[in-house]
C-alpha positions as YAML, in Angstrom:
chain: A
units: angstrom
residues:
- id: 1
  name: UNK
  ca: [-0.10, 41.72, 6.88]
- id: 2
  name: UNK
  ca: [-2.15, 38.58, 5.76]
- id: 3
  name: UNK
  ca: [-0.27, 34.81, 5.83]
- id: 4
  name: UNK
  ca: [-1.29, 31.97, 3.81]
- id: 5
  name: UNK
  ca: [-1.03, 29.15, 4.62]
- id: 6
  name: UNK
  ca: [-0.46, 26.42, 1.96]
- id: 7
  name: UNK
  ca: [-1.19, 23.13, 3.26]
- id: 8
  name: UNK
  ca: [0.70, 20.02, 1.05]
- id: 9
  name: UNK
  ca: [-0.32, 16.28, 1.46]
- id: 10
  name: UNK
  ca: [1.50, 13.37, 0.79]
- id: 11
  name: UNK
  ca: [-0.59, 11.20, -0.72]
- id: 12
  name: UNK
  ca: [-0.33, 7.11, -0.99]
- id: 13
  name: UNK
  ca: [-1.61, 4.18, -1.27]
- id: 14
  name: UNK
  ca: [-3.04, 3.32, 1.83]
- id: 15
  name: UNK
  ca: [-3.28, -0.63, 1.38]
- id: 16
  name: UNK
  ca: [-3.95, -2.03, 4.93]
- id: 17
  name: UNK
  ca: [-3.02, -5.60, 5.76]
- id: 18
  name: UNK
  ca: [-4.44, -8.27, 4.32]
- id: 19
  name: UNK
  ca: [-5.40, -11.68, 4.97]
- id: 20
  name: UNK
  ca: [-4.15, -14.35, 2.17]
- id: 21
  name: UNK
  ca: [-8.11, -15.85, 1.97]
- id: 22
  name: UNK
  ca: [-9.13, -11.80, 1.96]
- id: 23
  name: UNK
  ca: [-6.11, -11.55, -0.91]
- id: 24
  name: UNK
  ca: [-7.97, -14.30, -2.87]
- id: 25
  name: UNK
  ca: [-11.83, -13.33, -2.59]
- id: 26
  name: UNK
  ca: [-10.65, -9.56, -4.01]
- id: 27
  name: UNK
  ca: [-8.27, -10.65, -6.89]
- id: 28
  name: UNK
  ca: [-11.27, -13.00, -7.85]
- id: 29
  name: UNK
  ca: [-13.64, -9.97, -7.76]
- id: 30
  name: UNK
  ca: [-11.03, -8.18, -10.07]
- id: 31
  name: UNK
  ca: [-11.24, -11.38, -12.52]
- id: 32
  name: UNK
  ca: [-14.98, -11.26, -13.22]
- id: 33
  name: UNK
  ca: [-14.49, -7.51, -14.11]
- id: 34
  name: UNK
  ca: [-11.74, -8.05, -15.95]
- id: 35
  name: UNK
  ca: [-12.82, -11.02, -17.92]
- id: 36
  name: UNK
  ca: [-9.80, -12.79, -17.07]
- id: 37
  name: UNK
  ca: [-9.30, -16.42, -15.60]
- id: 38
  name: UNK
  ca: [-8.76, -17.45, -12.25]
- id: 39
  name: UNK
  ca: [-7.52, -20.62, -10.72]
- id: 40
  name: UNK
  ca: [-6.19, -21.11, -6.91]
- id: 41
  name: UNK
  ca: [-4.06, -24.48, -6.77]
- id: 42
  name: UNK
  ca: [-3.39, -25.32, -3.05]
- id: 43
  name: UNK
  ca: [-1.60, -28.36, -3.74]
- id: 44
  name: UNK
  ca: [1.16, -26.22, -6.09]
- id: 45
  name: UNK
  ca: [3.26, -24.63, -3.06]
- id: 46
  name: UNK
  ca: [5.24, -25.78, 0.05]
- id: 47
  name: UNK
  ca: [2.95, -26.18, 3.71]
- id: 48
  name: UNK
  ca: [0.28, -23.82, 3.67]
- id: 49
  name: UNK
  ca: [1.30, -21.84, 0.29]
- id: 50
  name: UNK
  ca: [-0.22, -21.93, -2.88]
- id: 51
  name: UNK
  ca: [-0.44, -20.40, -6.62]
- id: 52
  name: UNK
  ca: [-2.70, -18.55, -7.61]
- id: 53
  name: UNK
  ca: [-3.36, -18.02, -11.40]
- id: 54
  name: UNK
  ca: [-4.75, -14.88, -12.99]
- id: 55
  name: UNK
  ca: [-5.06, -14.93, -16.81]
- id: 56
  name: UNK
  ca: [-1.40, -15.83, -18.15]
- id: 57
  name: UNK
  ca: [0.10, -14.52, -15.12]
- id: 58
  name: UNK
  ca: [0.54, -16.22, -11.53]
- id: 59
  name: UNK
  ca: [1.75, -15.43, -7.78]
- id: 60
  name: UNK
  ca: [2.69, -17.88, -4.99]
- id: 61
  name: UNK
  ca: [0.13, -16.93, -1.51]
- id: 62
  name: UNK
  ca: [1.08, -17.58, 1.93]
- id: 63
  name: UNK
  ca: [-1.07, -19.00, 4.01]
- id: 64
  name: UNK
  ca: [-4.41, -17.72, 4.21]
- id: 65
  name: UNK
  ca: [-5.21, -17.29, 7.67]
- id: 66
  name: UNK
  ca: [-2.23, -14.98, 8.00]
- id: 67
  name: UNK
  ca: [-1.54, -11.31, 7.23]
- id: 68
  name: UNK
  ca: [0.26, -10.11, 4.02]
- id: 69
  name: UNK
  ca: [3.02, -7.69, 4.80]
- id: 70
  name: UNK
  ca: [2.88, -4.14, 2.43]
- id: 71
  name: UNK
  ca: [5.83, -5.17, 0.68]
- id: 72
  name: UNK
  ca: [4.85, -8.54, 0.11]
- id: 73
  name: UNK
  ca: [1.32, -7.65, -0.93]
- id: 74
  name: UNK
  ca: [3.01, -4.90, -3.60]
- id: 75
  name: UNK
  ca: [4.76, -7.70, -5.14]
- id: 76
  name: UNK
  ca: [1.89, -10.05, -5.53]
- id: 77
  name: UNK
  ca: [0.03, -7.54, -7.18]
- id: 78
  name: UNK
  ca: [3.02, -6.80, -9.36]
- id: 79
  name: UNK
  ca: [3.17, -10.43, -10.37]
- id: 80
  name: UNK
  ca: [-0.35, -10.59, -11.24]
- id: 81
  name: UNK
  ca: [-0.76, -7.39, -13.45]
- id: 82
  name: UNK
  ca: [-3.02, -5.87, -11.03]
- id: 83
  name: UNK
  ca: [-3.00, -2.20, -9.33]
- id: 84
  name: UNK
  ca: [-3.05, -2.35, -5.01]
- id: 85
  name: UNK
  ca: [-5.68, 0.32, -5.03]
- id: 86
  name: UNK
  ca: [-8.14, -1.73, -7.19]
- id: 87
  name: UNK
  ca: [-8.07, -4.10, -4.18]
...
């Protein structure tokens, strides 16, 4: 008698942490293929945060020296209109 053996992946999104500043250089990369406009205000958020505009759509960033959590870094992408595995 011959056994198969059926192997089944879970696949995800791996996103790893990120770094606000790293957040920031990679959503501006997805702006110049997109076509769309990009603006980082510092001065718009309280202590080290800050909004960042993309096209008609806009996220507040933590500070950029620090790491984005998963679920923090889903929802910024969510606000912005953008996918987490095109970062």
């Amino acid at each position: 008698m011959t056994f198969c053996y059926l192997q089944i992946e879970h696949k995800c999104s791996m996103i790893q942490f990120t770094k606000g500043g790293e957040f920031l250089r990679k959503v501006k990369a997805i702006s110049k293929r997109n076509k769309l406009t990009y603006r980082w205000t510092p001065e718009r958020g309280a202590g080290s945060h800050g909004t960042l505009y993309l096209g008609d759509r806009f996220t507040v960033v933590k500070d950029l020296k620090k790491e984005l959590g998963p679920g923090l870094l889903a929802d910024m992408c969510k606000q912005l209109g953008i996918r987490k595995e095109d970062l």
